[in-house]
mmCIF file as Biopython writes it, N, C-alpha, C and O atoms, coordinates in Angstrom:
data_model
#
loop_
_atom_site.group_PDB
_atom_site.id
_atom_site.type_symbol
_atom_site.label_atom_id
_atom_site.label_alt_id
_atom_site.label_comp_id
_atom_site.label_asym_id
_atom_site.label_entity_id
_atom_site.label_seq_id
_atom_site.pdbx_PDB_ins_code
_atom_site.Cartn_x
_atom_site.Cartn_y
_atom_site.Cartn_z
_atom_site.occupancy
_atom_site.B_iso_or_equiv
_atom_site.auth_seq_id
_atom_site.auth_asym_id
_atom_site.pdbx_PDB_model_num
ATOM 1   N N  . UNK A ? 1  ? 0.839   -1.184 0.000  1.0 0.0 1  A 1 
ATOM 2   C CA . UNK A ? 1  ? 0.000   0.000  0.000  1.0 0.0 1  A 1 
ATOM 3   C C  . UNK A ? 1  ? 0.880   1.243  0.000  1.0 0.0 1  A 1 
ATOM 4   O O  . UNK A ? 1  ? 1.411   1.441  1.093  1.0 0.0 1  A 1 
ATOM 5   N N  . UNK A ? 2  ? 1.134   2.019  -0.830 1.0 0.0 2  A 1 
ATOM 6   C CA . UNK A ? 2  ? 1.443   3.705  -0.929 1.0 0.0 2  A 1 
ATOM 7   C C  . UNK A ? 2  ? 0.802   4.730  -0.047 1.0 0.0 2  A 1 
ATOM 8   O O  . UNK A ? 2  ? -0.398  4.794  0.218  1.0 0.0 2  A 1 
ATOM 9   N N  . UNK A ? 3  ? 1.615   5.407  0.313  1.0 0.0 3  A 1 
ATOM 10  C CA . UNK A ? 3  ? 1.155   5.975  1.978  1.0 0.0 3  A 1 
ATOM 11  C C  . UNK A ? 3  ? -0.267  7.247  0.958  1.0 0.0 3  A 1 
ATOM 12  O O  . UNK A ? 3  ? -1.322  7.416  1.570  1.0 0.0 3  A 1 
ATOM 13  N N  . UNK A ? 4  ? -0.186  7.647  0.178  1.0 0.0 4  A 1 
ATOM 14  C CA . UNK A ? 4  ? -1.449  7.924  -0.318 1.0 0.0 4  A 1 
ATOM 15  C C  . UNK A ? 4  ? -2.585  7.547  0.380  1.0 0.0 4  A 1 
ATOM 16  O O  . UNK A ? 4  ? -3.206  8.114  1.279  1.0 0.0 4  A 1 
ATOM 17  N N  . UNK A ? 5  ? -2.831  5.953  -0.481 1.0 0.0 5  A 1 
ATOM 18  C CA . UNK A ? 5  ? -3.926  5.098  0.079  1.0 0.0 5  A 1 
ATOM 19  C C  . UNK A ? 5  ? -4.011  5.210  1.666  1.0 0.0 5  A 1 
ATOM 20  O O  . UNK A ? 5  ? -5.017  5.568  2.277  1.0 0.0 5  A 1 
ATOM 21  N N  . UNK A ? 6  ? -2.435  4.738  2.400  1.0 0.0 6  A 1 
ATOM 22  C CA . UNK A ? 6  ? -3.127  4.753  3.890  1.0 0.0 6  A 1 
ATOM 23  C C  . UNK A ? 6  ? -3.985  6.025  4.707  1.0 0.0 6  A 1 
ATOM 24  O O  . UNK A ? 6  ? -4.860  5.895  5.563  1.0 0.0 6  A 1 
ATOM 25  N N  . UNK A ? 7  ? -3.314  7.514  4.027  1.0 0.0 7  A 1 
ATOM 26  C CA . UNK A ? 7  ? -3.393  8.431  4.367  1.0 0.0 7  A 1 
ATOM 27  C C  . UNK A ? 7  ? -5.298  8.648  4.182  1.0 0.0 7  A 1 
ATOM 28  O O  . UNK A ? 7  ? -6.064  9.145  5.008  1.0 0.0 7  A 1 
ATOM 29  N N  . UNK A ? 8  ? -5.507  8.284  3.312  1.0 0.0 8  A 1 
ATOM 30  C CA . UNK A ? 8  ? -6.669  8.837  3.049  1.0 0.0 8  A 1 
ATOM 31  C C  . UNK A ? 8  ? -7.511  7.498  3.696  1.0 0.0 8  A 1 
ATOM 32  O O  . UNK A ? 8  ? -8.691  7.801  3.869  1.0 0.0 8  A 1 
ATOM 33  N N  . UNK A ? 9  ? -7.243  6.290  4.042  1.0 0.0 9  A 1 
ATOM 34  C CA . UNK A ? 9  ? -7.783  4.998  4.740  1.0 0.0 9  A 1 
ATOM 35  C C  . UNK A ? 9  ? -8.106  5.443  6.508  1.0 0.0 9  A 1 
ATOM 36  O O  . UNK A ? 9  ? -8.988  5.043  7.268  1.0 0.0 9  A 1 
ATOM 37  N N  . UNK A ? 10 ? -6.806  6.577  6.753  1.0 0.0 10 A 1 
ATOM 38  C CA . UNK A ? 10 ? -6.977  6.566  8.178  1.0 0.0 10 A 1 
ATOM 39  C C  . UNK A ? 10 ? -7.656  7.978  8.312  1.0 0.0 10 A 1 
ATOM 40  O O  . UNK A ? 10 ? -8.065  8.308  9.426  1.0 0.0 10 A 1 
ATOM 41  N N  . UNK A ? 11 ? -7.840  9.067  6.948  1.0 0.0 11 A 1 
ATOM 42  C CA . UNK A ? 11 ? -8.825  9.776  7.641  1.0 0.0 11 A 1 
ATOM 43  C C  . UNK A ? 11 ? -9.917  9.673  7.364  1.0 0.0 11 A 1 
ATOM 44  O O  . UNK A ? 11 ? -10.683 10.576 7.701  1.0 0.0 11 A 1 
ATOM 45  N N  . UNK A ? 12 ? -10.490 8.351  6.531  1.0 0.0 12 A 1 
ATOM 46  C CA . UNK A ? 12 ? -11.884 7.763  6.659  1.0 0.0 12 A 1 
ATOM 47  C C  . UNK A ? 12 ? -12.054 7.131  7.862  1.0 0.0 12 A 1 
ATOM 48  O O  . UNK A ? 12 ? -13.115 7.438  8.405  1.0 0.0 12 A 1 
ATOM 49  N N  . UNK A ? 13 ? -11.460 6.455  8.385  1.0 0.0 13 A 1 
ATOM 50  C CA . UNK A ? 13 ? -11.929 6.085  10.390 1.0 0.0 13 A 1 
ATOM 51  C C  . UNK A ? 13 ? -11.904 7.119  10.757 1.0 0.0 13 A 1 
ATOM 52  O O  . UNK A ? 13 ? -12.942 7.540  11.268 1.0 0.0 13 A 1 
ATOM 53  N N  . UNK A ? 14 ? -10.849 7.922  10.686 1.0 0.0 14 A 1 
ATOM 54  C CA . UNK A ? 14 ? -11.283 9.372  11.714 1.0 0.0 14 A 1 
ATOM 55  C C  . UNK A ? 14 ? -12.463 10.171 11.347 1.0 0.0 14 A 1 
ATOM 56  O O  . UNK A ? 14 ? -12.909 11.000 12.140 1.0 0.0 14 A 1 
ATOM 57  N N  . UNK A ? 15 ? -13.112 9.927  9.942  1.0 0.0 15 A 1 
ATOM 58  C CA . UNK A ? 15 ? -14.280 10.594 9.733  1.0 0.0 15 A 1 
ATOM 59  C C  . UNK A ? 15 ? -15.512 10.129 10.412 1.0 0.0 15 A 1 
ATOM 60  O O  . UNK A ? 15 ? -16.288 10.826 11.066 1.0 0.0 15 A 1 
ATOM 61  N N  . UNK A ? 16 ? -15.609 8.546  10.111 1.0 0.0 16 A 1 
ATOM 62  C CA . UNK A ? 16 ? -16.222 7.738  10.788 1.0 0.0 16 A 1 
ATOM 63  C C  . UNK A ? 16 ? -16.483 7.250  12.089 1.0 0.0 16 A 1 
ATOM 64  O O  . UNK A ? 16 ? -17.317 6.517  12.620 1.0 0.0 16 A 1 
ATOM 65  N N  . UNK A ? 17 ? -15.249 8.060  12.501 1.0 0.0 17 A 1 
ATOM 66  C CA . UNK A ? 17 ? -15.428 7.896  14.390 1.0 0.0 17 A 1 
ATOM 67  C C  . UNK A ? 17 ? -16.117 9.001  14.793 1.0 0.0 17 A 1 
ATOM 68  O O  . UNK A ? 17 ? -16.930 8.852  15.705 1.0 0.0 17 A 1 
ATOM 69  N N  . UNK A ? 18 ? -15.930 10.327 14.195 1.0 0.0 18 A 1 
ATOM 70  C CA . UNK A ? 18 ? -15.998 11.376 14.672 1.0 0.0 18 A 1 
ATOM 71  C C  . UNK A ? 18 ? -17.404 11.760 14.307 1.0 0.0 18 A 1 
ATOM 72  O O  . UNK A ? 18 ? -18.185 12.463 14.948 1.0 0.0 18 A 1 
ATOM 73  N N  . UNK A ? 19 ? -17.598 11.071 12.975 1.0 0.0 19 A 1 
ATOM 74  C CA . UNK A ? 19 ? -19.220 11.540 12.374 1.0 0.0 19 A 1 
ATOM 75  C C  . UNK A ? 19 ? -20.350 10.244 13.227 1.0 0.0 19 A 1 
ATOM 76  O O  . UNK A ? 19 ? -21.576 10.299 13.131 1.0 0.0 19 A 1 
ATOM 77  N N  . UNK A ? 20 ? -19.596 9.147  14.030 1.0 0.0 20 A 1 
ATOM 78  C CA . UNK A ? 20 ? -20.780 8.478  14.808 1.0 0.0 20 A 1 
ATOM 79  C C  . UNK A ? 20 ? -20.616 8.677  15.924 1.0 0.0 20 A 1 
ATOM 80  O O  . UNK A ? 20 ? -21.322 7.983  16.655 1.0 0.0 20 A 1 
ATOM 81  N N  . UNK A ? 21 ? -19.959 9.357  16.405 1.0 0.0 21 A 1 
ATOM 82  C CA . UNK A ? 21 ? -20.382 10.499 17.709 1.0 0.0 21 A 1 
ATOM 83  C C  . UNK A ? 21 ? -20.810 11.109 17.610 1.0 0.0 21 A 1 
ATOM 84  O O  . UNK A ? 21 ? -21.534 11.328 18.581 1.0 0.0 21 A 1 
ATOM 85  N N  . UNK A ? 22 ? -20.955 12.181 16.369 1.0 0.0 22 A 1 
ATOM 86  C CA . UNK A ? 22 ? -21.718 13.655 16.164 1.0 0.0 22 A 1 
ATOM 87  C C  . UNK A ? 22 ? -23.317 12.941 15.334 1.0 0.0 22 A 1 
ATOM 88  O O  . UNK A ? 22 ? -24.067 13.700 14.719 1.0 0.0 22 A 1 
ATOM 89  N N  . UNK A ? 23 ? -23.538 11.833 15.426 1.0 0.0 23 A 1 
ATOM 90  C CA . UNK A ? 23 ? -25.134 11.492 15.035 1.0 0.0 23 A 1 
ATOM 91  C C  . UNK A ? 23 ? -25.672 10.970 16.209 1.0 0.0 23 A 1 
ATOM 92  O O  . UNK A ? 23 ? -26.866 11.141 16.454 1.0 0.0 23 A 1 
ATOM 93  N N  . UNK A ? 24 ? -24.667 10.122 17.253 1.0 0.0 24 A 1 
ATOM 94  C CA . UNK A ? 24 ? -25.272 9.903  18.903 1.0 0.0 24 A 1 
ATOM 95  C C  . UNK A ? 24 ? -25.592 11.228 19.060 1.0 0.0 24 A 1 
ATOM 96  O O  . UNK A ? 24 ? -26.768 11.461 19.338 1.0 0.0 24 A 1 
ATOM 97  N N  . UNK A ? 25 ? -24.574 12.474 18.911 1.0 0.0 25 A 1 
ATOM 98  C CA . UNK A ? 25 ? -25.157 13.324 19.776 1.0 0.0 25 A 1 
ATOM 99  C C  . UNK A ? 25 ? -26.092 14.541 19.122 1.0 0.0 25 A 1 
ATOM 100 O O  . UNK A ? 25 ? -26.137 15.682 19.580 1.0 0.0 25 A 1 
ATOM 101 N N  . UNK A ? 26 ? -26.696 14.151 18.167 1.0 0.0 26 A 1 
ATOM 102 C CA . UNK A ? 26 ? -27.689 15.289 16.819 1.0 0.0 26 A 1 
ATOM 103 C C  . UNK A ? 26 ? -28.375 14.229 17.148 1.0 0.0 26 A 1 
ATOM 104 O O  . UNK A ? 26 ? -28.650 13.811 18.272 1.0 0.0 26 A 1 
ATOM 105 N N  . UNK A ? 27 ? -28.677 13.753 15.971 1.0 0.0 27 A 1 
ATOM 106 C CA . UNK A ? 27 ? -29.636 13.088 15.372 1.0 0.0 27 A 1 
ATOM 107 C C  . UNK A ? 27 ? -31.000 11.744 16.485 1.0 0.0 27 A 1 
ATOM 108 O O  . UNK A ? 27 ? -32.226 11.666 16.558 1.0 0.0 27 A 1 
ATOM 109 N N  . UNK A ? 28 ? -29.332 10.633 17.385 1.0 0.0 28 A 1 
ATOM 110 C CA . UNK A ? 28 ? -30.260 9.923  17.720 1.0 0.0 28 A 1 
ATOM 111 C C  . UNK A ? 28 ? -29.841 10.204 19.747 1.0 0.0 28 A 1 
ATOM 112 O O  . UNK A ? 28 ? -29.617 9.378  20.632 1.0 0.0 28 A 1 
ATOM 113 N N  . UNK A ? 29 ? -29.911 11.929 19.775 1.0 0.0 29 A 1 
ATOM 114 C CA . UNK A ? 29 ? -29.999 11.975 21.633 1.0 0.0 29 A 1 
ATOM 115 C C  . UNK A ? 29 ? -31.021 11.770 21.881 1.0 0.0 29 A 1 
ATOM 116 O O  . UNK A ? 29 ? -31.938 12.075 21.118 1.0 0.0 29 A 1 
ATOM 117 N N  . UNK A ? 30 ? -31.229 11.102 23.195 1.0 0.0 30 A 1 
ATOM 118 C CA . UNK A ? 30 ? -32.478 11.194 23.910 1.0 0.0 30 A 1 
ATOM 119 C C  . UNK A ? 30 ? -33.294 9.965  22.908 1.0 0.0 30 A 1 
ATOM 120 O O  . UNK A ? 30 ? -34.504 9.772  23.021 1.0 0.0 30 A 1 
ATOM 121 N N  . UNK A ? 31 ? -32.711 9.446  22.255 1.0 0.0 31 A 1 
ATOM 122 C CA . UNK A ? 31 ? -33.416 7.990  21.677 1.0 0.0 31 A 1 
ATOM 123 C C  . UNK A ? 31 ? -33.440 6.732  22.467 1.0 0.0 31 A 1 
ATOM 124 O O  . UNK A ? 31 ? -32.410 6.377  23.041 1.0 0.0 31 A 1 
ATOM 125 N N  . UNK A ? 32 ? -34.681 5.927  22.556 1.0 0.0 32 A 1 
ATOM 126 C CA . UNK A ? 32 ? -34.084 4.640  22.670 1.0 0.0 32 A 1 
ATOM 127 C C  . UNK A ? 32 ? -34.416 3.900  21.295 1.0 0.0 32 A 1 
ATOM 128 O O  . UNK A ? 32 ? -35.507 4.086  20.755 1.0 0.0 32 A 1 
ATOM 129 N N  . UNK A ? 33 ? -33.273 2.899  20.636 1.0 0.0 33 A 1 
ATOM 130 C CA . UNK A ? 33 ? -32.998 2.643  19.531 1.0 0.0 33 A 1 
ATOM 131 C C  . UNK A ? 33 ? -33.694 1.118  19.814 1.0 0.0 33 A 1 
ATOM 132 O O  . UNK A ? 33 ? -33.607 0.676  20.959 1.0 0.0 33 A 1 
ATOM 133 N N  . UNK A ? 34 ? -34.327 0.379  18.861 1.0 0.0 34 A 1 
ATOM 134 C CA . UNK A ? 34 ? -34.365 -1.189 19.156 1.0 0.0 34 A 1 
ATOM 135 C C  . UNK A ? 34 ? -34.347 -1.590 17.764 1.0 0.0 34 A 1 
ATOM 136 O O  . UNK A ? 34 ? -34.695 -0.838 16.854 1.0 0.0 34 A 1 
ATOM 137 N N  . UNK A ? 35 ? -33.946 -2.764 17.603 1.0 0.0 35 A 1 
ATOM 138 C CA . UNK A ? 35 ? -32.955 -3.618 16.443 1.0 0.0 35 A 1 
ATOM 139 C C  . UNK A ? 35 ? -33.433 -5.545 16.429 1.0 0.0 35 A 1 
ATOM 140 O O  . UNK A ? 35 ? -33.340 -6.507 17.192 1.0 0.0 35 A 1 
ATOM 141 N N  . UNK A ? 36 ? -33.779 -5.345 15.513 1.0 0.0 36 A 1 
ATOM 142 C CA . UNK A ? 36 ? -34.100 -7.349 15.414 1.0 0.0 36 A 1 
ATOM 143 C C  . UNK A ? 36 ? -32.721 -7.840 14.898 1.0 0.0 36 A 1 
ATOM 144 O O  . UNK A ? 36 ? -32.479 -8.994 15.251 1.0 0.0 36 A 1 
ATOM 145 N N  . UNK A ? 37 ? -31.864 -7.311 14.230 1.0 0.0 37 A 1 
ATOM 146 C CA . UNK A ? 37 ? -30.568 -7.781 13.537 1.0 0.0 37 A 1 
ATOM 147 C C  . UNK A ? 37 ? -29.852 -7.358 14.669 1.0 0.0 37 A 1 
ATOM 148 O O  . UNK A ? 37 ? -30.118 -6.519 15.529 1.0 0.0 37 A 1 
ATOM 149 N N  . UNK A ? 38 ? -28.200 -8.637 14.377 1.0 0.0 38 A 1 
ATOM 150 C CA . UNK A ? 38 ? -27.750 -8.374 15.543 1.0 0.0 38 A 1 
ATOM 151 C C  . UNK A ? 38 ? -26.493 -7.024 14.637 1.0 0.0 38 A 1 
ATOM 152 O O  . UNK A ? 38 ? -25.932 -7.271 13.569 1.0 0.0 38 A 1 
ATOM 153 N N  . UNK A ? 39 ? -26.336 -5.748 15.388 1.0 0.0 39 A 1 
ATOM 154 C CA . UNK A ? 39 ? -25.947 -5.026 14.569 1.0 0.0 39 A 1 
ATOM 155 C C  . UNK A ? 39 ? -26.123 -3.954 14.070 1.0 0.0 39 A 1 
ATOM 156 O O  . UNK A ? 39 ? -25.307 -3.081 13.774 1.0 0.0 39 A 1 
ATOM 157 N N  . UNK A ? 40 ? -27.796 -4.015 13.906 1.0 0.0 40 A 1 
ATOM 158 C CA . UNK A ? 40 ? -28.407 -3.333 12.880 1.0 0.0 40 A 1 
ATOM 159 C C  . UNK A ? 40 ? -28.089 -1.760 13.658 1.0 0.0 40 A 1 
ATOM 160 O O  . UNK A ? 40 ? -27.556 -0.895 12.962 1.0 0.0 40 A 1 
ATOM 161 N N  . UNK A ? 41 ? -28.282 -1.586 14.462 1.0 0.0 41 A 1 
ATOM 162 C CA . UNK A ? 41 ? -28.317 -0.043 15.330 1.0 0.0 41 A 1 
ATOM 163 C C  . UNK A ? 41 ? -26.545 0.111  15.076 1.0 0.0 41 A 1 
ATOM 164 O O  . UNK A ? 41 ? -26.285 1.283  15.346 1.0 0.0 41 A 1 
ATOM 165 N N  . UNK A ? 42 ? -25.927 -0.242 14.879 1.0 0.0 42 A 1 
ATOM 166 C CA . UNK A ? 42 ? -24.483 -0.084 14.672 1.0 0.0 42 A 1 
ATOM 167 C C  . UNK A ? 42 ? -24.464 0.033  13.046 1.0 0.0 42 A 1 
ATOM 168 O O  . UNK A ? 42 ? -23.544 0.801  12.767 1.0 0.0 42 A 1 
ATOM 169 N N  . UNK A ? 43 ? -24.943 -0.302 12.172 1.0 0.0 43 A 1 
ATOM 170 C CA . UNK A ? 43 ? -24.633 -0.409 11.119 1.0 0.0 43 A 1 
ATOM 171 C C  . UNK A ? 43 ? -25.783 0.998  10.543 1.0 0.0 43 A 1 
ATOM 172 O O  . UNK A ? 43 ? -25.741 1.683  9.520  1.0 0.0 43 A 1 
ATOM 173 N N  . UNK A ? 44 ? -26.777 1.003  11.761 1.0 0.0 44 A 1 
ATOM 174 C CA . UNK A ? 44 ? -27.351 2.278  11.150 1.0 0.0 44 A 1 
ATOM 175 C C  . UNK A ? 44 ? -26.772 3.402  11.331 1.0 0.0 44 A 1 
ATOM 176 O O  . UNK A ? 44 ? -26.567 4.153  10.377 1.0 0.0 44 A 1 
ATOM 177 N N  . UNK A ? 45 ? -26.370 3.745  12.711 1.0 0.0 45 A 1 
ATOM 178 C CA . UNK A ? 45 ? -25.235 4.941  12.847 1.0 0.0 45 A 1 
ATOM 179 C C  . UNK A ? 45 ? -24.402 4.590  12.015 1.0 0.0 45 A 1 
ATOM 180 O O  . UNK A ? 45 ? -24.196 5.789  11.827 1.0 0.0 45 A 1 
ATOM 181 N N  . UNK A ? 46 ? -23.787 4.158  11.398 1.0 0.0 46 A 1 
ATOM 182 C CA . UNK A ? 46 ? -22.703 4.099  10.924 1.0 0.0 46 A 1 
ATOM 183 C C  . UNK A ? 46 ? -22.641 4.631  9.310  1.0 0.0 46 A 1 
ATOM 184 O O  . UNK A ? 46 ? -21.772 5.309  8.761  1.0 0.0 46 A 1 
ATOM 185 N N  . UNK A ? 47 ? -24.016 4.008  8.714  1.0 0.0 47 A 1 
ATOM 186 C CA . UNK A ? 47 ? -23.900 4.469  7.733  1.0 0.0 47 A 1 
ATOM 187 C C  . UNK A ? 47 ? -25.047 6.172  7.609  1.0 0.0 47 A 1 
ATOM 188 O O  . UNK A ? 47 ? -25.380 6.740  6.569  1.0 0.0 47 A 1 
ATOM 189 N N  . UNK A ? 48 ? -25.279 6.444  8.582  1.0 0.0 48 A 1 
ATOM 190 C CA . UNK A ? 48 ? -25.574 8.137  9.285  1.0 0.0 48 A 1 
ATOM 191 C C  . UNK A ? 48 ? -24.769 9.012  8.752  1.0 0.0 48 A 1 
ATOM 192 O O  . UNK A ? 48 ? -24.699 9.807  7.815  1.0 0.0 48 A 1 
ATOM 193 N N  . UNK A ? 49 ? -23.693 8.281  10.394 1.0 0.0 49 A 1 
ATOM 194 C CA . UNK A ? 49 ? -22.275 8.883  10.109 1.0 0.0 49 A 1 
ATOM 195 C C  . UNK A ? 49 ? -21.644 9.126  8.615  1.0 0.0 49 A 1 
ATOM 196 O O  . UNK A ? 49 ? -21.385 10.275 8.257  1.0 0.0 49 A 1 
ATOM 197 N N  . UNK A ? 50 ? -21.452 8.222  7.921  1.0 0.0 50 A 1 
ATOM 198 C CA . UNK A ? 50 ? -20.998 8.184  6.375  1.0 0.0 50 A 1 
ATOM 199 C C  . UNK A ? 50 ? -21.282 9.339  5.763  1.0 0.0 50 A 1 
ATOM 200 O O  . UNK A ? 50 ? -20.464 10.188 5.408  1.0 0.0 50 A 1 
ATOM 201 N N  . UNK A ? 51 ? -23.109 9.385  5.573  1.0 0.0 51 A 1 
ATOM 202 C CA . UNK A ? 51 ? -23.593 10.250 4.959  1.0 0.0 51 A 1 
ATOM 203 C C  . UNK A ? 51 ? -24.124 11.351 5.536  1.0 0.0 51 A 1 
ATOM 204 O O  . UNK A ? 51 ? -24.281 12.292 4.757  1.0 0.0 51 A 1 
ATOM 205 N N  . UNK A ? 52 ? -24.485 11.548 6.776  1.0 0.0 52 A 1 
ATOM 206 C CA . UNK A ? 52 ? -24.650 12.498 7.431  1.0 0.0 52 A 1 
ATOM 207 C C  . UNK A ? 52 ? -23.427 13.523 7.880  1.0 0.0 52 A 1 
ATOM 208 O O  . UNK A ? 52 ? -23.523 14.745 7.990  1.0 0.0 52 A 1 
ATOM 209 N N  . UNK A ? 53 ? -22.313 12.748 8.100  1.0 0.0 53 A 1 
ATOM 210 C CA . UNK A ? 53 ? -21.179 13.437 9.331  1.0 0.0 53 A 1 
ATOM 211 C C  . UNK A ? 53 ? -20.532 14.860 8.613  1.0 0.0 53 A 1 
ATOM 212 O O  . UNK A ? 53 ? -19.809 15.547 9.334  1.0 0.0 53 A 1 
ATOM 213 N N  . UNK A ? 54 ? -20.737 15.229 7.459  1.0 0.0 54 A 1 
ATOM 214 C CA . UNK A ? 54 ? -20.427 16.566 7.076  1.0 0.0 54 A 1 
ATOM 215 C C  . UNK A ? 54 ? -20.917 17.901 7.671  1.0 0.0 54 A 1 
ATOM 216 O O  . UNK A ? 54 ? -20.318 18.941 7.944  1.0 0.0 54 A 1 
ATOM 217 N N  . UNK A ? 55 ? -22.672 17.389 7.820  1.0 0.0 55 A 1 
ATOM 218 C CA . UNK A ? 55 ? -23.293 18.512 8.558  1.0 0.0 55 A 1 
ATOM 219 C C  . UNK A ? 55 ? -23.374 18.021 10.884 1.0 0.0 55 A 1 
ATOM 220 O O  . UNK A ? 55 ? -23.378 18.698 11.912 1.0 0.0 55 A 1 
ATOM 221 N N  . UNK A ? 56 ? -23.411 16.780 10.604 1.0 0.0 56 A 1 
ATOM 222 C CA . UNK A ? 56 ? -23.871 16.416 12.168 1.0 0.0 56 A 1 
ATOM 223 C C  . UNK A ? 56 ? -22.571 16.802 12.620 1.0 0.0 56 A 1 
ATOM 224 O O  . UNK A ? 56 ? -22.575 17.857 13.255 1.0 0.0 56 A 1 
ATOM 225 N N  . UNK A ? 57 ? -21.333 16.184 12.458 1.0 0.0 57 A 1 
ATOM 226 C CA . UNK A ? 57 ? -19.812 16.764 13.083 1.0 0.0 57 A 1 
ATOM 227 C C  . UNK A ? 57 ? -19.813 18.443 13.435 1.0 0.0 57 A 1 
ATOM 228 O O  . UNK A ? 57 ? -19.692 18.825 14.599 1.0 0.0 57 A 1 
ATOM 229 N N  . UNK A ? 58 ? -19.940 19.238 12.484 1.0 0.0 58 A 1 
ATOM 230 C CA . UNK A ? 58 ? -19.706 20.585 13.095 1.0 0.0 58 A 1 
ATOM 231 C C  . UNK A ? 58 ? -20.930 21.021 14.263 1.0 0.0 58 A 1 
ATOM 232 O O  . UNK A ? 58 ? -20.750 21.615 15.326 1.0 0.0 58 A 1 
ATOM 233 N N  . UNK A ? 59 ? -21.989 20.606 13.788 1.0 0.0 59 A 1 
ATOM 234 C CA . UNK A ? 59 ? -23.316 20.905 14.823 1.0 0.0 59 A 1 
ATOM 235 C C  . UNK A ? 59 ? -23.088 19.772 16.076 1.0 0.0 59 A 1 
ATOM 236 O O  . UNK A ? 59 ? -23.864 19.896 17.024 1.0 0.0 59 A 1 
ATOM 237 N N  . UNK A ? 60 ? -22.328 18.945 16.132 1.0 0.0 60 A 1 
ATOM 238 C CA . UNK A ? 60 ? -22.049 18.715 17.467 1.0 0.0 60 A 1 
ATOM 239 C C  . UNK A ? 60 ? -20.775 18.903 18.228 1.0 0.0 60 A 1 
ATOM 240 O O  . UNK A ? 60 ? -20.482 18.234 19.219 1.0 0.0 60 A 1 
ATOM 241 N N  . UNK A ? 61 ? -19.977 19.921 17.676 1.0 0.0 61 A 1 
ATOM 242 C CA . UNK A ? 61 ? -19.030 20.394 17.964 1.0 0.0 61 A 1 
ATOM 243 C C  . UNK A ? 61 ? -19.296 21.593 18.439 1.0 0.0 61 A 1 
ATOM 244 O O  . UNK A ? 61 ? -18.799 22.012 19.484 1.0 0.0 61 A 1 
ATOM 245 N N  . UNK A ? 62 ? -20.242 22.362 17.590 1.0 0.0 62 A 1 
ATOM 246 C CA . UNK A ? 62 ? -20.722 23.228 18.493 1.0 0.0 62 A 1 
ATOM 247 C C  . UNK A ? 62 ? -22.207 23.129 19.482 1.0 0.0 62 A 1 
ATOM 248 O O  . UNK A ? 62 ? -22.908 24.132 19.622 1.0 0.0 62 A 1 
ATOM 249 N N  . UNK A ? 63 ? -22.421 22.343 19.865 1.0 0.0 63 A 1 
ATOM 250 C CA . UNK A ? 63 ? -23.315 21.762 20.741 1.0 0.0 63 A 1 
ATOM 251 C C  . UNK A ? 63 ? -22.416 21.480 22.280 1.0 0.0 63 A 1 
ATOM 252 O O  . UNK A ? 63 ? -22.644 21.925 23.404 1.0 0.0 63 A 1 
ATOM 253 N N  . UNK A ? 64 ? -21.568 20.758 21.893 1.0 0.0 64 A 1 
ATOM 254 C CA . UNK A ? 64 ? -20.149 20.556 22.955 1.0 0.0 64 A 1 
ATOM 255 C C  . UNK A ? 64 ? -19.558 21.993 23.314 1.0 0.0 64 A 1 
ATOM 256 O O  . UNK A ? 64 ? -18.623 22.161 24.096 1.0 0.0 64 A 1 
ATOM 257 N N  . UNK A ? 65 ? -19.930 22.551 22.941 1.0 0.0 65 A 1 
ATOM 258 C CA . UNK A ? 65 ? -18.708 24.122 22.857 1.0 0.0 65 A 1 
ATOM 259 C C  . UNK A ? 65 ? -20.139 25.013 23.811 1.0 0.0 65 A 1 
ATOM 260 O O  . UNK A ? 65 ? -19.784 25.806 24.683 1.0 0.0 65 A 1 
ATOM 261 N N  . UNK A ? 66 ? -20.931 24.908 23.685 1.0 0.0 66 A 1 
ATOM 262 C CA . UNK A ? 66 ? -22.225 26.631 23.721 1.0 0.0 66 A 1 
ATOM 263 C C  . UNK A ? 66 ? -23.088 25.855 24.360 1.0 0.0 66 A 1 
ATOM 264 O O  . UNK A ? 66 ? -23.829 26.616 24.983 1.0 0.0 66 A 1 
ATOM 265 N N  . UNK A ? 67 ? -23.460 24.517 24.584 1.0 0.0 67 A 1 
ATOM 266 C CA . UNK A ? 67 ? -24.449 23.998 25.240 1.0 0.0 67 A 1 
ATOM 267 C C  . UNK A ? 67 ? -24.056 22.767 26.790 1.0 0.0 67 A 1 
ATOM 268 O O  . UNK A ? 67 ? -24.721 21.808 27.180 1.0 0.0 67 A 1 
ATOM 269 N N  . UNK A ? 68 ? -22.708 23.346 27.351 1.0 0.0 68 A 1 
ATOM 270 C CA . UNK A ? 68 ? -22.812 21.997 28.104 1.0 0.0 68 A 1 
ATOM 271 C C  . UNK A ? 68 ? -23.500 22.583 28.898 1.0 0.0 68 A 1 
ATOM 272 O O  . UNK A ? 68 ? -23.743 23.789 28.870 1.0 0.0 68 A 1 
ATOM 273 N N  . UNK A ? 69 ? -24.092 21.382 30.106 1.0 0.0 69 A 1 
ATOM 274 C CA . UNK A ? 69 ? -24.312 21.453 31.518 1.0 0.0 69 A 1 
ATOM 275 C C  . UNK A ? 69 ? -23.871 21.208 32.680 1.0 0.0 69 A 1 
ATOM 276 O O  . UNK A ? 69 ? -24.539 21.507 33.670 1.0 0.0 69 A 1 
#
């Protein structure tokens, strides 16, 4: 692998870590989630995160910043 590829491999996990924290804390706070697949609530944040985490990441960054308690 050409550090290219890794480079851009490891800031897709870091997107993906960071964008399924920022949909726990937007999209599904104050949820309770239930799932017949084993998974399925993981694989739904996840693919949230994917497609969501452009806008949910900054709005829970500033949610963390102007709203703690």
């Amino acid at each position: 692998m050409n550090k290219s590829k890794e480079k851009s491999m490891v800031g897709l996990i870091i997107y993906l870590a960071l964008g399924y924290w920022a949909v726990g804390e937007t999209i599904y706070k104050n949820k309770i989630l239930f799932s017949t697949q084993t998974g399925g609530i993981f694989i739904e944040k996840l693919v949230s995160a994917l497609m969501l985490g452009w806008i949910c990441i900054p709005v829970a960054i500033i949610k963390l910043i102007f709203f703690r308690r």
